[in-house]
C-alpha positions in Angstrom: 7.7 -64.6 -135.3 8.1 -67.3 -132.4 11.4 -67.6 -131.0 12.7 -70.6 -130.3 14.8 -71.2 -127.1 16.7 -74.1 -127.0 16.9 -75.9 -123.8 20.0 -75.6 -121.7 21.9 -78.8 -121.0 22.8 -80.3 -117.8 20.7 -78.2 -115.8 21.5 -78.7 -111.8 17.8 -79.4 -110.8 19.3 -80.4 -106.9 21.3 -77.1 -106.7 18.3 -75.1 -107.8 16.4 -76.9 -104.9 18.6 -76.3 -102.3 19.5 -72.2 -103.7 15.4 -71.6 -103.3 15.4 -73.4 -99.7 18.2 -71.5 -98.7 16.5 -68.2 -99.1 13.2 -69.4 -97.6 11.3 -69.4 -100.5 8.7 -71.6 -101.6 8.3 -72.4 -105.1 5.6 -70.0 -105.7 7.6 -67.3 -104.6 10.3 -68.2 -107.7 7.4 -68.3 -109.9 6.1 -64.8 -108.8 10.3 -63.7 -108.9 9.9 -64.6 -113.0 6.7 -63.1 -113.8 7.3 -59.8 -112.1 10.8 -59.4 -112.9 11.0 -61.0 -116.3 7.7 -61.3 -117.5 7.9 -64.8 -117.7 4.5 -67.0 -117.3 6.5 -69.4 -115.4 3.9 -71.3 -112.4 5.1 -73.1 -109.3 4.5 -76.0 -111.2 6.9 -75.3 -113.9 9.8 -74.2 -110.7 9.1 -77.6 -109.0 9.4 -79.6 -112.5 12.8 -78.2 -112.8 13.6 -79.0 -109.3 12.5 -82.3 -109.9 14.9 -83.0 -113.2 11.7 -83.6 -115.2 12.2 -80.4 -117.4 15.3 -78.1 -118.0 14.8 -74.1 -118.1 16.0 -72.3 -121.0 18.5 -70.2 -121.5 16.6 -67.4 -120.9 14.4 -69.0 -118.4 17.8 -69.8 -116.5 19.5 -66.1 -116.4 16.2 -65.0 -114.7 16.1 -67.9 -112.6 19.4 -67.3 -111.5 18.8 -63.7 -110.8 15.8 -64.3 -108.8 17.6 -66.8 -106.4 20.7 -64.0 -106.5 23.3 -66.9 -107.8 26.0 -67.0 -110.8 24.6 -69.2 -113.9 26.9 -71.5 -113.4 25.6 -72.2 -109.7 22.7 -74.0 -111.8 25.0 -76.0 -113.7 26.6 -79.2 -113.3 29.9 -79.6 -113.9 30.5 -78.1 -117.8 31.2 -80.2 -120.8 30.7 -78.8 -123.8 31.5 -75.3 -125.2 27.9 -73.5 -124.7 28.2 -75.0 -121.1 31.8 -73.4 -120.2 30.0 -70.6 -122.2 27.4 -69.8 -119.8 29.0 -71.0 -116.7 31.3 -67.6 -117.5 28.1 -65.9 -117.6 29.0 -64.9 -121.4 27.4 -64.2 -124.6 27.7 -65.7 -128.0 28.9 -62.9 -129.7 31.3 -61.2 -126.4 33.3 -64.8 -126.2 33.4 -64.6 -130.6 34.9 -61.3 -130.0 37.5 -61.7 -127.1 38.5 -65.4 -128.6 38.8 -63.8 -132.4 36.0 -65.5 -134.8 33.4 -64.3 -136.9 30.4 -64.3 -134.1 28.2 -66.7 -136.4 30.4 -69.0 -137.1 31.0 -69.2 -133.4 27.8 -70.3 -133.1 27.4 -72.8 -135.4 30.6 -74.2 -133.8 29.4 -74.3 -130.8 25.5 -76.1 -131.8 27.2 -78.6 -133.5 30.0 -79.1 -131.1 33.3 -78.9 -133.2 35.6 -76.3 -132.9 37.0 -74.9 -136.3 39.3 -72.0 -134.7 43.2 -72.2 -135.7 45.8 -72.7 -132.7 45.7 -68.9 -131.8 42.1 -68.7 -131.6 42.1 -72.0 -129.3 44.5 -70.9 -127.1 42.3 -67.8 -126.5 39.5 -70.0 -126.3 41.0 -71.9 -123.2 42.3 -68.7 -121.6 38.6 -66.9 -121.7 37.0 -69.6 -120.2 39.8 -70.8 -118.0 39.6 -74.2 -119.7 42.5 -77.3 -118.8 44.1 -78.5 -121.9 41.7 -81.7 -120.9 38.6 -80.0 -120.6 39.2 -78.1 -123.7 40.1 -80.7 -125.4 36.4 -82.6 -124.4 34.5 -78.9 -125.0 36.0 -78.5 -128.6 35.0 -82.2 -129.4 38.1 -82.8 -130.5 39.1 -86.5 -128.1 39.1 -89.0 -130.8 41.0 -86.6 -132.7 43.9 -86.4 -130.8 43.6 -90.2 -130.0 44.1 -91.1 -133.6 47.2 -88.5 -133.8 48.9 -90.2 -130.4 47.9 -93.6 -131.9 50.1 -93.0 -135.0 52.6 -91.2 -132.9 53.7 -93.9 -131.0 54.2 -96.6 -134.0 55.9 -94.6 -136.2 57.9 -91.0 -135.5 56.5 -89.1 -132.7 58.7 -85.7 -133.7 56.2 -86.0 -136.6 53.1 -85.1 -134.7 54.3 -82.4 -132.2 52.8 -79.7 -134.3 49.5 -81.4 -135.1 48.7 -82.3 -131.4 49.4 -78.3 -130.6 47.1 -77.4 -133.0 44.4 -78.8 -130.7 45.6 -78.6 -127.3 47.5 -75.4 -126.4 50.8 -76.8 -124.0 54.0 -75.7 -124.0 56.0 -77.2 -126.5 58.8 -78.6 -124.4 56.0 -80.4 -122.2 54.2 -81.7 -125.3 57.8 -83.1 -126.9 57.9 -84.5 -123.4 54.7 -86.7 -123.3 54.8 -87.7 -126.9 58.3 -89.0 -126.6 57.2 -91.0 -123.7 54.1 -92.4 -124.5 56.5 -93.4 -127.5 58.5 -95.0 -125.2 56.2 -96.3 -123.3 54.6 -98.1 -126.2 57.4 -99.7 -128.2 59.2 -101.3 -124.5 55.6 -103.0 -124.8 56.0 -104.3 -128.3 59.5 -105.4 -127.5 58.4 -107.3 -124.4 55.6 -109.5 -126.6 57.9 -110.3 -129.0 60.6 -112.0 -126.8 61.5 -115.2 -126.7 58.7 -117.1 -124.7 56.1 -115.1 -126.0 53.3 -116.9 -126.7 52.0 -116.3 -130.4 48.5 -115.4 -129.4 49.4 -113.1 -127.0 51.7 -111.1 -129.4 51.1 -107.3 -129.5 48.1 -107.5 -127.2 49.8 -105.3 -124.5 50.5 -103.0 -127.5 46.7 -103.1 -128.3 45.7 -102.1 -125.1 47.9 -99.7 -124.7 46.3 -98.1 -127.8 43.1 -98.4 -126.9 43.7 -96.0 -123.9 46.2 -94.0 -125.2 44.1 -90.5 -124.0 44.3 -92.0 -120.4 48.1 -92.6 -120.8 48.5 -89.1 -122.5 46.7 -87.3 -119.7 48.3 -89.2 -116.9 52.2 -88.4 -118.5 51.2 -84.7 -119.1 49.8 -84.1 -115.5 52.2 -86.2 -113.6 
C-alpha cells in the first residue's frame, strides 16, 4: 500500500538555501545526506527545486532535511499559521500534541486537515500553552476569526455582558481583561452611533462610522486587548 505524504505548507525555500550554504555544502551533498541517512531517492535536482520555491518537501522529506542541515523544523518554516504549522514548528507529533492538549488523537487530526478546532475551552487553553500560541495566533490557527468577529459584532449593538463567556470559549484571556475589551469596544462603538445621529448629520452619512467600525471590529479588538 502507497503512502501518501501530504505536502507541507509554507515551506521556507530561502532559509533552506542559506542553512545548506552556511555549511558549505553543495546541493548534491543534501541529496547524498537523504539517501544515506534516510533512504530517501531525493537528487540534487529535487534539493535545488525546493530551494527554488518550485516544489515543497514533505513532511517526512522535511524532518530529514532538517536533520541533514542540523536545524530545528521550524528553521524551514515561515512564520506558522495554521495548527499543523505551529504543530511542526514545535517539532511535535499528531498523536504527542492529542495527548498533552487532551483529545482523542484522530479527531485531532481531522481537526487539524480541515482547519477547525472542535476542543472545549480547557482543551484550547492547553492548546495555546503547548504550542506557546498568542490569543491572536491561536485564534487565526484554530480558524476560528470570523467567529469571533460575528460574536464582537453583536456585542457591541446590543449587551456586551452577554458575550463574555462565548468569546472565552475561543480565546483563552483572563476574564477581567476580556470584560475589559468588550466593554470598550462597546463603548467605542455606540459614542460612534451617537455622533451620526446628531443634529447636522447628514442622512446619508448616518451609521456609516458605525459600519466601519464593524467591519474591523477584529483590528479594534486586538488593538484594545494589547494596548
Amino acid at each position: 500500500m502507497r503512502v501518501h505524504h501530504t505536502p507541507t505548507p509554507r515551506f521556507n525555500a530561502l532559509a533552506a538555501r542559506r542553512l545548506r550554504e552556511a555549511l558549505g555544502m553543495a546541493p548534491g551533498h543534501v541529496a547524498y545526506g537523504l539517501r544515506a541517512q534516510y533512504g530517501l531517492q531525493i537528487t540534487p535536482d529535487t534539493v535545488l527545486t525546493w530551494e527554488r520555491g518550485l516544489r515543497a518537501p514533505t513532511s517526512h522529506e522535511l524532518t530529514a532535511l532538517a536533520g541533514v542541515l542540523w536545524c530545528a523544523q521550524s528553521e524551514l518554516l515561515a512564520a506558522a499559521s495554521s495548527l499543523r504549522e505551529h504543530r511542526m514548528a514545535q517539532d511535535m507529533a499528531p498523536d504527542e500534541l492529542a495527548r498533552r492538549v487532551g483529545v482523542d488523537a484522530s479527531a485531532y487530526v481531522r481537526m487539524e486537515e480541515s482547519g477547525r478546532w472542535r476542543g472545549n475551552e480547557r482543551q484550547t487553553a492547553a492548546l495555546a500553552e503547548v504550542l506557546y500560541l498568542t490569543p491572536r495566533e491561536l485564534l487565526t490557527a484554530t480558524g476560528q476569526d470570523d467567529e469571533l468577529a460575528g460574536l464582537l459584532r453583536d456585542a457591541v449593538k446590543a449587551r456586551w455582558q452577554a458575550y463574555v463567556r462565548p468569546v472565552a470559549k475561543l480565546l483563552p484571556m483572563d476574564r477581567n481583561d476580556l470584560e475589559h475589551v468588550l466593554q470598550q469596544l462597546h463603548a467605542d462603538y455606540q459614542s460612534r452611533m451617537v455622533a451620526t445621529l446628531s443634529w447636522g448629520s447628514a442622512s446619508q452619512d448616518t451609521g456609516e462610522a458605525g459600519r466601519e467600525f464593524l467591519e474591523r471590529i477584529l483590528e479594534h479588538f486586538w488593538d484594545v486587548a494589547q494596548g
